[in-house]
OpenMM code with the backbone's topology and positions (N, CA, C; nanometers):
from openmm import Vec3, app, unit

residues = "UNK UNK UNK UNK UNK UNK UNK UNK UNK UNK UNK UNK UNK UNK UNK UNK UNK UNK UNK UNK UNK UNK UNK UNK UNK UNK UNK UNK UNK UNK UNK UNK UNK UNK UNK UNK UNK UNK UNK UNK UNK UNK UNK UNK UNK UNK UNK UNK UNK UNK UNK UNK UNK UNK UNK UNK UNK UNK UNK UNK UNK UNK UNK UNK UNK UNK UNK UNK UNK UNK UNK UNK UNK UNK UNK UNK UNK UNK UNK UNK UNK UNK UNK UNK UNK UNK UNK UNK UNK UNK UNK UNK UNK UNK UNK UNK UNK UNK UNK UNK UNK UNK UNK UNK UNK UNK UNK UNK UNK UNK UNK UNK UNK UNK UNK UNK UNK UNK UNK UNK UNK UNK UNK UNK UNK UNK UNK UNK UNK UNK UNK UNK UNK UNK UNK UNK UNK UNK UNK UNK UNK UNK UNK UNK UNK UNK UNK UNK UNK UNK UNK UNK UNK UNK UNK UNK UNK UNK UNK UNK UNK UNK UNK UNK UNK UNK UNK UNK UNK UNK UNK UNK UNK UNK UNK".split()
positions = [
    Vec3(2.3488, 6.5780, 1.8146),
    Vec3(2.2171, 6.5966, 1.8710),
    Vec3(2.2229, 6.6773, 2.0003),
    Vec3(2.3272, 6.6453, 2.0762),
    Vec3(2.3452, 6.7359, 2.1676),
    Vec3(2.3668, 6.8838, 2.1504),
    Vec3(2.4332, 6.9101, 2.0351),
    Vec3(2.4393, 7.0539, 2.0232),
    Vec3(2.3069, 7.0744, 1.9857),
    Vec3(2.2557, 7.0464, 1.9018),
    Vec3(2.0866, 7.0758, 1.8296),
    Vec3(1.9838, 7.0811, 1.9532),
    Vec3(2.0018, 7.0341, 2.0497),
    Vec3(1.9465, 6.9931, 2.1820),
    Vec3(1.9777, 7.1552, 2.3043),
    Vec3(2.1227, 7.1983, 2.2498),
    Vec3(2.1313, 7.3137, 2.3276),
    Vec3(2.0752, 7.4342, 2.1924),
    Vec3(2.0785, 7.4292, 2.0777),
    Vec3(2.0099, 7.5559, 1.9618),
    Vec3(1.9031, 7.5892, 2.0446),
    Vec3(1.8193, 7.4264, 2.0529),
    Vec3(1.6508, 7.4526, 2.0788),
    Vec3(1.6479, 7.5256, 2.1916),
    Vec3(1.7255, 7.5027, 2.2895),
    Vec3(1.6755, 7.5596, 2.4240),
    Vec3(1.7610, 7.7550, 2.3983),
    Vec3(1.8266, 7.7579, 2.3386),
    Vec3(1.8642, 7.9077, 2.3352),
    Vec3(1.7321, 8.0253, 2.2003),
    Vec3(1.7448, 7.9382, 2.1222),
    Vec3(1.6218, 8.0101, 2.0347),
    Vec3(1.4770, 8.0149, 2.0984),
    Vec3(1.4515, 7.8996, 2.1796),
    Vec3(1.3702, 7.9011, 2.2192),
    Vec3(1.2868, 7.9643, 2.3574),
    Vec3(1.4246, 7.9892, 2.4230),
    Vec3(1.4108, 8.0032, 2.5824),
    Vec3(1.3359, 7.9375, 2.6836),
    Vec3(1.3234, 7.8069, 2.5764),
    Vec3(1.2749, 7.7023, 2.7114),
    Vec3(1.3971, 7.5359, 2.7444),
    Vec3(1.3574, 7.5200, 2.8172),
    Vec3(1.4200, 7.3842, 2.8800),
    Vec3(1.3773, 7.2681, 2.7381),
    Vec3(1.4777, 7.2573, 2.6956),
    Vec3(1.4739, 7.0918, 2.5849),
    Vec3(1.3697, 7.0398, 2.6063),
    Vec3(1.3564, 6.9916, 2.7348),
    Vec3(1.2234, 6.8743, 2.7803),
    Vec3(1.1102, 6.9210, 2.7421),
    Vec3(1.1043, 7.0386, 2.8047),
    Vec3(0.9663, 7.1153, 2.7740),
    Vec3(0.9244, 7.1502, 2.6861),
    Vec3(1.0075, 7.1862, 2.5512),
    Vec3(1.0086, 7.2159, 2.4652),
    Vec3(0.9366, 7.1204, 2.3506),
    Vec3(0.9976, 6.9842, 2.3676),
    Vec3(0.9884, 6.8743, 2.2751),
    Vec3(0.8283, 6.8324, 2.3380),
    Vec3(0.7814, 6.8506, 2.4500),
    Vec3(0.6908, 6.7924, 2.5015),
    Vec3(0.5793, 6.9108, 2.4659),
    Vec3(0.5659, 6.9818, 2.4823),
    Vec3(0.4928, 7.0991, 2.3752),
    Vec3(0.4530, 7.1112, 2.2588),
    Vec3(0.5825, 7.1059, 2.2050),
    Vec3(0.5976, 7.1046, 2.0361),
    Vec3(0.5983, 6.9585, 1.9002),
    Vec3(0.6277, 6.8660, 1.9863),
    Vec3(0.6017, 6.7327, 1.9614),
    Vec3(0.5040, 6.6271, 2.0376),
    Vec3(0.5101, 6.6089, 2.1226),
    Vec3(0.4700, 6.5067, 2.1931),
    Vec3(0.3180, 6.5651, 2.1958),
    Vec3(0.2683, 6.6820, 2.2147),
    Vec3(0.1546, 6.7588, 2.2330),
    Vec3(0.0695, 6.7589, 2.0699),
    Vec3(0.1623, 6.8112, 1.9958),
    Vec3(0.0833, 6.8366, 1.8923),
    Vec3(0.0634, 6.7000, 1.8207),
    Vec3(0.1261, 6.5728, 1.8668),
    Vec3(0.1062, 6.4627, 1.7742),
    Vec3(0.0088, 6.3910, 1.8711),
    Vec3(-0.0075, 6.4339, 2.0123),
    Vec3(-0.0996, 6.3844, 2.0536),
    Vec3(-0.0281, 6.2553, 2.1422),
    Vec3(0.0904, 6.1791, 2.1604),
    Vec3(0.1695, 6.1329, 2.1905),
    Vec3(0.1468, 6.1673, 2.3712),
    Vec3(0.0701, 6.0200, 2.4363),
    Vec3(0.0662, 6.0467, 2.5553),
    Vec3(0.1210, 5.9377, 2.6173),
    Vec3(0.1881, 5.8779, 2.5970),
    Vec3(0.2308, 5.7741, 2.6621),
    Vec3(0.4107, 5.7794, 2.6161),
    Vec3(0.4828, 5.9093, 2.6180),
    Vec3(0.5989, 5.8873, 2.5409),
    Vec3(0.6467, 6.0206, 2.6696),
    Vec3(0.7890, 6.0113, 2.6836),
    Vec3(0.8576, 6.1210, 2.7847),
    Vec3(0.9728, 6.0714, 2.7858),
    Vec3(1.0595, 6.2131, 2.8116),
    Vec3(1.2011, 6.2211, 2.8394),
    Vec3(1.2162, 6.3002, 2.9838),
    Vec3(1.1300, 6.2623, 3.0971),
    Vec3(1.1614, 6.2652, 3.2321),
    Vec3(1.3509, 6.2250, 3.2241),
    Vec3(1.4004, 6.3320, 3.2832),
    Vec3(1.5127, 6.2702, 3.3065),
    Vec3(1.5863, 6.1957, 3.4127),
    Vec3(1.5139, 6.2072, 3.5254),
    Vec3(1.5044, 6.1526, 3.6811),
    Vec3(1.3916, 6.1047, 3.7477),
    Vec3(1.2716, 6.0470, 3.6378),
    Vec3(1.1812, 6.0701, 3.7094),
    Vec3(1.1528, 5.8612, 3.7160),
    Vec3(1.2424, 5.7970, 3.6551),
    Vec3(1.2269, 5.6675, 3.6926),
    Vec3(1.1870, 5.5699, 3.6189),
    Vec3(1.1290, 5.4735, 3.6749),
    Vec3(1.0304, 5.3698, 3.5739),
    Vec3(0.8970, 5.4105, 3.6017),
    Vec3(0.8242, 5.4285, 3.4686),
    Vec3(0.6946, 5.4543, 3.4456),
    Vec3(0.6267, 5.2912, 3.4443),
    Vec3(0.4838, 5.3483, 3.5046),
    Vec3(0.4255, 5.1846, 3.5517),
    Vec3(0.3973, 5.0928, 3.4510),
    Vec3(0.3809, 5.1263, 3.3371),
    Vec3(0.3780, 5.0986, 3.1883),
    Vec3(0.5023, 5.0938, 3.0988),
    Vec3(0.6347, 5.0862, 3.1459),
    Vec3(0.7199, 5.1199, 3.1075),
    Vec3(0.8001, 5.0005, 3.0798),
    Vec3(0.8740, 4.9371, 2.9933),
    Vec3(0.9030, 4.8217, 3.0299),
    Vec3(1.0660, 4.7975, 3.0914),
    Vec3(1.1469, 4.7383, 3.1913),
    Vec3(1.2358, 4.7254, 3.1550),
    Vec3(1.3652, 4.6211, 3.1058),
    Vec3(1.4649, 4.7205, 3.0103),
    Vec3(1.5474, 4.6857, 2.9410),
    Vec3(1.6376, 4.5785, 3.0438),
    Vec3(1.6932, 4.4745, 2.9052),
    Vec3(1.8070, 4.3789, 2.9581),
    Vec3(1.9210, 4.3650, 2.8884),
    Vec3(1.9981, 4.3576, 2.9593),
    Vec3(2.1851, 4.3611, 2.9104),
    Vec3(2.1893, 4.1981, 2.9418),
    Vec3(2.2670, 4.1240, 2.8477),
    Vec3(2.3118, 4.0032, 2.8344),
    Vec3(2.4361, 4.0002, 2.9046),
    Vec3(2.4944, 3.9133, 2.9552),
    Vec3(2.5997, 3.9077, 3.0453),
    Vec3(2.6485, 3.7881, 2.9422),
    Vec3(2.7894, 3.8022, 3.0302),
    Vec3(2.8752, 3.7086, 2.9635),
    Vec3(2.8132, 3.5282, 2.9770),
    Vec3(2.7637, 3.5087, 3.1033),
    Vec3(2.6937, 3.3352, 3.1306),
    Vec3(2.5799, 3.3100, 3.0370),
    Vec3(2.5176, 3.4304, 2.9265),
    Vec3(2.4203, 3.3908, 2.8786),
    Vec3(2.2726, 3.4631, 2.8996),
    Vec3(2.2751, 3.4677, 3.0755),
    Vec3(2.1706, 3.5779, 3.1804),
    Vec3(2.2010, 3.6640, 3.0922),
    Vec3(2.0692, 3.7374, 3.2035),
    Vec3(2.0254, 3.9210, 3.1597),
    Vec3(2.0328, 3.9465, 3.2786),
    Vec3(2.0553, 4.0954, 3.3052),
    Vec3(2.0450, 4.1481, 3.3982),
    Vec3(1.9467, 4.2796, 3.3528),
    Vec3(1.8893, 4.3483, 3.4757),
    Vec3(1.8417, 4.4806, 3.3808),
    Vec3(1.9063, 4.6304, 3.3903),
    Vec3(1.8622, 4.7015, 3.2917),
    Vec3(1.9398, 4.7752, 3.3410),
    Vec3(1.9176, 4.9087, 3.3739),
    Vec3(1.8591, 4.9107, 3.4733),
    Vec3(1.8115, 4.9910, 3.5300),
    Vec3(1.9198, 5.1051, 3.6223),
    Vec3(2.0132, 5.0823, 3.5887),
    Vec3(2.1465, 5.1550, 3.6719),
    Vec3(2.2386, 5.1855, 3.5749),
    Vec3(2.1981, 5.1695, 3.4294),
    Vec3(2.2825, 5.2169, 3.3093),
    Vec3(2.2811, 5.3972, 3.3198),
    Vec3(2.4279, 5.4086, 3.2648),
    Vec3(2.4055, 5.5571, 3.2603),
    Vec3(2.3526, 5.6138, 3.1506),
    Vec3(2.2961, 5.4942, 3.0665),
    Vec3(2.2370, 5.5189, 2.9328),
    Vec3(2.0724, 5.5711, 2.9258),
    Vec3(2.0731, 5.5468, 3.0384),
    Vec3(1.9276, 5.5418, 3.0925),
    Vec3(1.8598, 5.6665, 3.1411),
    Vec3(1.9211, 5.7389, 3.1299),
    Vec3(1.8835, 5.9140, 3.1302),
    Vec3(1.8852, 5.9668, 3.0038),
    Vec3(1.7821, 6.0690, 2.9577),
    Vec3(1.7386, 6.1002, 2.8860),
    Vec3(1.8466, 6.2286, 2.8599),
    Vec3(1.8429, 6.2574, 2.7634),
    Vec3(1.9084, 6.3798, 2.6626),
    Vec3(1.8203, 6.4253, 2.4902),
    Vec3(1.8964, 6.5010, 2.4712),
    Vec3(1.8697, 6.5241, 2.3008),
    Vec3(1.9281, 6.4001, 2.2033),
    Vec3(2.0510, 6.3528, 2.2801),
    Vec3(2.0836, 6.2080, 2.1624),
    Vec3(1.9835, 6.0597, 2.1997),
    Vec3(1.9129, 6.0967, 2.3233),
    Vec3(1.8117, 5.9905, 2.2878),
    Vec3(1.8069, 5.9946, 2.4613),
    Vec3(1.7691, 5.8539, 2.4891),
    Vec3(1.7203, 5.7972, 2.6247),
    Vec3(1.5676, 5.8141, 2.6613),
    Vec3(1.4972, 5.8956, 2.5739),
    Vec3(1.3594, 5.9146, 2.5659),
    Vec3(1.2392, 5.7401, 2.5956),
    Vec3(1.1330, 5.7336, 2.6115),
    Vec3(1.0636, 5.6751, 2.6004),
    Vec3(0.9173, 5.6724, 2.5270),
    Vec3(0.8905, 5.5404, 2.4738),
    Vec3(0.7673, 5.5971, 2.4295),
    Vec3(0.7137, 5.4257, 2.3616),
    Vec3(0.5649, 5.4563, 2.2912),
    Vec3(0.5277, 5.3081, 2.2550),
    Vec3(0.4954, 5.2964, 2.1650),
    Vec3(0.4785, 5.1942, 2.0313),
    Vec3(0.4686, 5.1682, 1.9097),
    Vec3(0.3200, 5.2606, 1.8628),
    Vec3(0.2339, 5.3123, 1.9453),
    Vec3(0.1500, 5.3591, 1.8884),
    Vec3(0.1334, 5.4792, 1.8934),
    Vec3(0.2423, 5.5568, 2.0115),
    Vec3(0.3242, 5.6708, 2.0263),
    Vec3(0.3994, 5.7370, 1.9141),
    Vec3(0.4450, 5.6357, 1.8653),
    Vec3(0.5512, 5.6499, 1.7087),
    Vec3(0.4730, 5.6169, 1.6195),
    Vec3(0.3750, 5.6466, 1.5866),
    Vec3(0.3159, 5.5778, 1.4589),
    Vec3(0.2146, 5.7215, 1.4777),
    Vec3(0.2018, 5.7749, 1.5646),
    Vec3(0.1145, 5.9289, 1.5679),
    Vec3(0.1786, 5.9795, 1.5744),
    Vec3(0.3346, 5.9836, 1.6050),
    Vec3(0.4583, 6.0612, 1.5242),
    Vec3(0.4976, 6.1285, 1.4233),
    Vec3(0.5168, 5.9607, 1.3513),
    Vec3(0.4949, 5.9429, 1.2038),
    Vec3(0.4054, 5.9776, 1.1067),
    Vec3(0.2806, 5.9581, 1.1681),
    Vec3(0.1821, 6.0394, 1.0788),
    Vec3(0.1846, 6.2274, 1.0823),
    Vec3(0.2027, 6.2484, 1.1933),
    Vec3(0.1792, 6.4061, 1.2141),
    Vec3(0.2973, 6.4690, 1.1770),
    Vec3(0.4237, 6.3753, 1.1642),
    Vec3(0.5392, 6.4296, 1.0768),
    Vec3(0.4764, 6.4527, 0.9039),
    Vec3(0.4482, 6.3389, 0.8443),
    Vec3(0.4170, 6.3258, 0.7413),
    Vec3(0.2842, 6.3787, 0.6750),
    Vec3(0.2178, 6.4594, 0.7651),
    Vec3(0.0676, 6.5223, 0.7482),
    Vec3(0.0832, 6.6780, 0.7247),
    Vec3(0.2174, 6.6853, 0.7607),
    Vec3(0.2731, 6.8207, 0.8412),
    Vec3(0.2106, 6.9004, 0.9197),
    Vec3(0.2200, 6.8102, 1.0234),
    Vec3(0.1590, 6.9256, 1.1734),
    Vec3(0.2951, 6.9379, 1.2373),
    Vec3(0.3958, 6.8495, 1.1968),
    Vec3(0.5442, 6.8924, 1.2824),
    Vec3(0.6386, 7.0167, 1.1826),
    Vec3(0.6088, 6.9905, 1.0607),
    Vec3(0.7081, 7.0445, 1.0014),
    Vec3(0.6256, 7.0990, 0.8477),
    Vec3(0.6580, 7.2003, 0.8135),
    Vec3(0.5973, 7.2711, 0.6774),
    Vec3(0.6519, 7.1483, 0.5709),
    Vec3(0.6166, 7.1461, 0.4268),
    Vec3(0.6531, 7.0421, 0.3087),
    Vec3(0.8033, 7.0530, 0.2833),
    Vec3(0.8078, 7.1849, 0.2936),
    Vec3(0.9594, 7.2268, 0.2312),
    Vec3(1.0447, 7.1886, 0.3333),
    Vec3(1.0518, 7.1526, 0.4655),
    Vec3(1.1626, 7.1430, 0.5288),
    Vec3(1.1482, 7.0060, 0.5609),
    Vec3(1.0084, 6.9862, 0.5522),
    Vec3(1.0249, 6.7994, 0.5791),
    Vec3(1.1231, 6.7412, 0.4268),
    Vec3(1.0858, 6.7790, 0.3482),
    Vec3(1.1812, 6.7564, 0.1927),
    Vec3(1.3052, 6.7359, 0.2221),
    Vec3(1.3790, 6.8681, 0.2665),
    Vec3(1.4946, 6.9036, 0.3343),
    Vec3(1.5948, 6.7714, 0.4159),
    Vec3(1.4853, 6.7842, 0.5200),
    Vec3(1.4958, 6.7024, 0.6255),
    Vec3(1.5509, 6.5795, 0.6053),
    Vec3(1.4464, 6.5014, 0.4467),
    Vec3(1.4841, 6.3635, 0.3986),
    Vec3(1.5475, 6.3768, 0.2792),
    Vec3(1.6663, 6.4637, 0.2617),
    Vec3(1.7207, 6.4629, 0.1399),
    Vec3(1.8970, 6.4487, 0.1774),
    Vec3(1.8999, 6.3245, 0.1299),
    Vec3(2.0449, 6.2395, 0.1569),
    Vec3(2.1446, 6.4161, 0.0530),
    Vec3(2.1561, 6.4690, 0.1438),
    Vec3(2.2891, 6.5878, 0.0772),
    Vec3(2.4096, 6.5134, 0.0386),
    Vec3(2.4360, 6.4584, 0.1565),
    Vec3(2.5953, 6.4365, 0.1126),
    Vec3(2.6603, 6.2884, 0.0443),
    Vec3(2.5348, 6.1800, 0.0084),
    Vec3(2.5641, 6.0911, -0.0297),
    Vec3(2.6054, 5.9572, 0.0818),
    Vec3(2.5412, 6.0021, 0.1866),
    Vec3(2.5636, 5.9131, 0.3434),
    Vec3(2.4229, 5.8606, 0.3913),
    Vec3(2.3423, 5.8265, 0.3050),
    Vec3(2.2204, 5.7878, 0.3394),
    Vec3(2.1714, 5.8247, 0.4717),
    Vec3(2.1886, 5.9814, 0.5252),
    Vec3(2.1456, 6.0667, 0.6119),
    Vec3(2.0878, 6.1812, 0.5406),
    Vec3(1.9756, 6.2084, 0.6224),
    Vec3(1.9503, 6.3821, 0.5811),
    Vec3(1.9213, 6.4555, 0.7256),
    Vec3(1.8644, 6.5606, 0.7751),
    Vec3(1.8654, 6.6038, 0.8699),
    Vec3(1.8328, 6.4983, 1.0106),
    Vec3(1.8579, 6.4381, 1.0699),
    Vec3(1.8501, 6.3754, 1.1647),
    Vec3(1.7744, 6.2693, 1.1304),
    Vec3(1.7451, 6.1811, 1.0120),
    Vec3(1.6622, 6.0901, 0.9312),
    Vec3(1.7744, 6.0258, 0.8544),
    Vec3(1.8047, 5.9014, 0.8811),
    Vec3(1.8436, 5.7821, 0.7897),
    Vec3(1.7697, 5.7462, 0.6813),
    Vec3(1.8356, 5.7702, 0.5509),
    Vec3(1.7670, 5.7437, 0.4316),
    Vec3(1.8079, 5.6462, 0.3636),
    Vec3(1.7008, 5.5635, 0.3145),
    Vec3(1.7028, 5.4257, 0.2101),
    Vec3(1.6168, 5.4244, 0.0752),
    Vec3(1.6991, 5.3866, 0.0165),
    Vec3(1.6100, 5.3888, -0.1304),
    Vec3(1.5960, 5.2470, -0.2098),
    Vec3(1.4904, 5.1789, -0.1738),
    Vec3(1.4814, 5.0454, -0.2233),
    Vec3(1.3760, 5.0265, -0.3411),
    Vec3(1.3570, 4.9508, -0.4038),
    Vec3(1.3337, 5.0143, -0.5799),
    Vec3(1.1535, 5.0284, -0.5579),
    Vec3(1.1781, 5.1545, -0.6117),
    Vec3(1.0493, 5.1828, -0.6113),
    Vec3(0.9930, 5.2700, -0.4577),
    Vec3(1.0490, 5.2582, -0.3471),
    Vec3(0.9821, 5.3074, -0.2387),
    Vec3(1.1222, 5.3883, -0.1844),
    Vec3(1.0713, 5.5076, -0.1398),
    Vec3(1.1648, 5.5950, -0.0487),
    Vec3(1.1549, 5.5722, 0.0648),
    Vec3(1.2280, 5.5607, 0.2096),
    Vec3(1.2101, 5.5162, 0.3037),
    Vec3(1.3019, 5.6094, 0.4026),
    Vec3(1.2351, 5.6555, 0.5221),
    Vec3(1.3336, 5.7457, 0.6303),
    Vec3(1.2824, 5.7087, 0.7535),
    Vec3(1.3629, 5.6794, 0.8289),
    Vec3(1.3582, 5.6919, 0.9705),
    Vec3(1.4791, 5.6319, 1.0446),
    Vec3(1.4656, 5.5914, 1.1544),
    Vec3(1.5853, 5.5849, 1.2700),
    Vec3(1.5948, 5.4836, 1.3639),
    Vec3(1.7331, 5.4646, 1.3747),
    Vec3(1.6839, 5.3329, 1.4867),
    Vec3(1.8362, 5.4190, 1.5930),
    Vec3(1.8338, 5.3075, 1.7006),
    Vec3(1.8597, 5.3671, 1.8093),
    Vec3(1.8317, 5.2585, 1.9236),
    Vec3(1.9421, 5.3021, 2.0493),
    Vec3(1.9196, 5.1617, 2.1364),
    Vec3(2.0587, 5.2187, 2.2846),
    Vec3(2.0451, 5.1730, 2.3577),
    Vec3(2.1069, 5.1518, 2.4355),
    Vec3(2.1698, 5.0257, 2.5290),
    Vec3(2.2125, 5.0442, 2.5995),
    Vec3(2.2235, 4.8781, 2.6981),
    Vec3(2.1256, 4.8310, 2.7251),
    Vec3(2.0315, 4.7532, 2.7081),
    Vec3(1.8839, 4.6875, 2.7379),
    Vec3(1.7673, 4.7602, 2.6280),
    Vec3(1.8027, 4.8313, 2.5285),
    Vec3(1.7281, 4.8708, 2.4778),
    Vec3(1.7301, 4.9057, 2.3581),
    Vec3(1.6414, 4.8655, 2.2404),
    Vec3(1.6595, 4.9365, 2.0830),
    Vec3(1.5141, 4.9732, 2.0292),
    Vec3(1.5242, 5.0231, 1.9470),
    Vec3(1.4330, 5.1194, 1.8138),
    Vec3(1.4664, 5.1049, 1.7130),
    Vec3(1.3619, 5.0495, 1.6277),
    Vec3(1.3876, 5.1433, 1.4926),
    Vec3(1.2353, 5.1739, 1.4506),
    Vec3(1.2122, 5.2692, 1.3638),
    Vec3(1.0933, 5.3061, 1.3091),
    Vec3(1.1246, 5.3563, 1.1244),
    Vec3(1.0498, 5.3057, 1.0249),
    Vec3(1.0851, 5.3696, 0.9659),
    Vec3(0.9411, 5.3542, 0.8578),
    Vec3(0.9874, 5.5239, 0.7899),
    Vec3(0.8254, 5.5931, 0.7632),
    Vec3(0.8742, 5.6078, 0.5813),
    Vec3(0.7634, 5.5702, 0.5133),
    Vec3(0.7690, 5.5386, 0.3886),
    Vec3(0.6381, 5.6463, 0.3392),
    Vec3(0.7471, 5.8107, 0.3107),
    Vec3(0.6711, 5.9110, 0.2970),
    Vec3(0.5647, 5.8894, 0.1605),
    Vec3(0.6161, 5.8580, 0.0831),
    Vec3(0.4870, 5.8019, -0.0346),
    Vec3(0.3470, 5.7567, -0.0264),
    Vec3(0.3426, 5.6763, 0.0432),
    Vec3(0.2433, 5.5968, 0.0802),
    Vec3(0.1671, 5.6075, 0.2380),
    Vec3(0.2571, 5.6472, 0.2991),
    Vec3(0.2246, 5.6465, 0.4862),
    Vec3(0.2801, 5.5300, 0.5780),
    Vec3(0.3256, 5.4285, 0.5125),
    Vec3(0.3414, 5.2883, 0.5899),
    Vec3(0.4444, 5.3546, 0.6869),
    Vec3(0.4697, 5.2487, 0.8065),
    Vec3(0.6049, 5.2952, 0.8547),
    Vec3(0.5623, 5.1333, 0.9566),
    Vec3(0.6483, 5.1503, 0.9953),
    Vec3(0.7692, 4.9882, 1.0340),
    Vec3(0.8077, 5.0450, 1.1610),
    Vec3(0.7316, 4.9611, 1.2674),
    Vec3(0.7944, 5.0093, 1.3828),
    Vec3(0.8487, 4.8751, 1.5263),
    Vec3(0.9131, 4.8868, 1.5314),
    Vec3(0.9716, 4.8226, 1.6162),
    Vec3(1.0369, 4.8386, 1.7336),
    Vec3(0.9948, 4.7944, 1.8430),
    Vec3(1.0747, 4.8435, 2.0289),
    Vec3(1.0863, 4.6871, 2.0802),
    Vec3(1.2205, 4.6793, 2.1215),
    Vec3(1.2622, 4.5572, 2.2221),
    Vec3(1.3322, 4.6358, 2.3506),
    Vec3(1.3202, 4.5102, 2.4500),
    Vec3(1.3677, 4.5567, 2.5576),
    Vec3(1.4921, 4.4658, 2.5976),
    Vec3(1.5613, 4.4387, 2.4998),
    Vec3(1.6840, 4.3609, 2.4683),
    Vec3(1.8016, 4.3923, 2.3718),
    Vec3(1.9063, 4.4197, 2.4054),
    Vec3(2.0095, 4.5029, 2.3300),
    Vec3(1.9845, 4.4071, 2.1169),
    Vec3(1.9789, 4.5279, 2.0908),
    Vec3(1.9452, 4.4830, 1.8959),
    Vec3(1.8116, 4.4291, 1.8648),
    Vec3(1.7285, 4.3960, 1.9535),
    Vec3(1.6327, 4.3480, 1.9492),
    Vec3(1.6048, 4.3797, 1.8312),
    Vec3(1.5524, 4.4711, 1.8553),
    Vec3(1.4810, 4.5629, 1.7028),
    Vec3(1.5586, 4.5720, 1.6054),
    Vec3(1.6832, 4.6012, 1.5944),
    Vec3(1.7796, 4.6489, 1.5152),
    Vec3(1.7986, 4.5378, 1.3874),
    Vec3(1.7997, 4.3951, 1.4450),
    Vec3(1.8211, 4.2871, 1.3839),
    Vec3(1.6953, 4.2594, 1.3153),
    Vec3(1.5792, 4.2703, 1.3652),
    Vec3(1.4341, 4.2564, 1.2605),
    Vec3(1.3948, 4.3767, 1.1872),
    Vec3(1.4119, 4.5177, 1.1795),
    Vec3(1.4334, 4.6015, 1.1190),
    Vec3(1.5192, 4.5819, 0.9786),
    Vec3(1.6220, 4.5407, 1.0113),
    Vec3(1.7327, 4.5333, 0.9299),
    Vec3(1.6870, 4.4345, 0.8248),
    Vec3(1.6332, 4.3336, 0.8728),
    Vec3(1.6125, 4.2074, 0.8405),
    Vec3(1.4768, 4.2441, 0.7358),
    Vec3(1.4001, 4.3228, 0.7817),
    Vec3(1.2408, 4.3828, 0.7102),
    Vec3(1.2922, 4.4924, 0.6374),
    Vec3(1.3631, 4.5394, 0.6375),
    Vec3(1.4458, 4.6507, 0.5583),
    Vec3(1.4743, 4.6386, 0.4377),
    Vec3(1.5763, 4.5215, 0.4678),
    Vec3(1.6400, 4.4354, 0.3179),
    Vec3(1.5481, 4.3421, 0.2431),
    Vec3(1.4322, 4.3080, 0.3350),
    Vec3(1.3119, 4.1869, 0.2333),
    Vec3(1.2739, 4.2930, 0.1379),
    Vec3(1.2428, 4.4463, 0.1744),
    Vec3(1.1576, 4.5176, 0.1186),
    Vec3(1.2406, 4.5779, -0.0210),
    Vec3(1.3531, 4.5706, -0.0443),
    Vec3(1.4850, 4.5923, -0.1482),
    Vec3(1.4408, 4.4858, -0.2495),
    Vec3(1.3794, 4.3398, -0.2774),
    Vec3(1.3541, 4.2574, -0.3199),
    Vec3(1.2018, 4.2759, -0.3587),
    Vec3(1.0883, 4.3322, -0.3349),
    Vec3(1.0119, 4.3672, -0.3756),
    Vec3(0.9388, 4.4415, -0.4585),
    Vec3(0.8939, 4.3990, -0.5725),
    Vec3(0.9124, 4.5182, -0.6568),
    Vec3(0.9762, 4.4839, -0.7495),
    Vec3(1.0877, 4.3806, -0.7788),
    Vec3(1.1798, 4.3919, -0.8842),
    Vec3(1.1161, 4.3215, -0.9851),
] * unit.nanometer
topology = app.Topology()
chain = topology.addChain("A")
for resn in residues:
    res = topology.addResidue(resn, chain)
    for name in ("N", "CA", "C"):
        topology.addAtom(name, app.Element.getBySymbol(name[0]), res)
């Protein structure tokens, strides 16, 4: 992602940030979502907690995880990602043919272009999860139909573990 992160800014001749905030965040309408990379805690922002060894949390607000890049550190809120998701899947982000692309497991690694792919009977399913020290994601968009599954904690797996968990109920459905 980091290299894909330096493509954009050379084809493009703008700064990553600016770029994504233009071309995504703008056209999906996404106002409550940013990859400030120094610019702090937003007043709406929540923050993340790291579990310590006694059990406590601490936060973590001094993680070096906590700066933004192309492999993630971004912010944003469940209704942020869900006008994402739709404007991915409407195609205002991407033409038919490359969103196709995009979600087509090539190599047999339940990946396609920067999209984790699942195939549970009967429903196709893509999207991503993601997390840092005090923090996880997952979202995932069920191009058939429109549904998508979104989830943000401010606790390491938070999400990861009920995702996973809503992931695999949905493999059982249907049969």
């Amino acid at each position: 992602m980091l290299l894909l992160g330096g493509i954009i800014e050379k084809v493009s001749g703008q700064n990553y940030f600016d770029y994504i905030e233009k071309n995504i965040y703008s056209v999906a309408g996404m106002t409550a979502s940013g990859l400030e990379a120094e610019k702090g805690v937003e007043a709406n922002q929540a923050i993340g907690y790291i579990p310590k060894l006694d059990g406590s949390y601490e936060p973590n607000l001094n993680s070096a995880f906590t700066r933004a890049s192309p492999a993630g550190g971004g912010y944003s809120t469940i209704a942020d990602l869900h006008k994402f998701g739709q404007a991915l899947l409407s195609g205002k982000l991407l033409n038919d043919s490359s969103m196709q692309k995009m979600f087509k497991d090539e190599l047999g690694r339940q990946y396609g272009y920067g999209f984790q792919i699942w195939d549970t009977p009967g429903k196709h399913v893509v999207g991503h999860s993601g997390g840092a020290p005090g923090v996880s994601a997952v979202a995932y968009l069920f191009p058939e139909t429109g549904y998508m599954v979104i989830i943000l904690s401010n606790y390491d797996r938070g999400s990861a573990d009920l995702g996973e968990y809503l992931l695999n109920s949905l493999k059982f459905i249907g049969k």
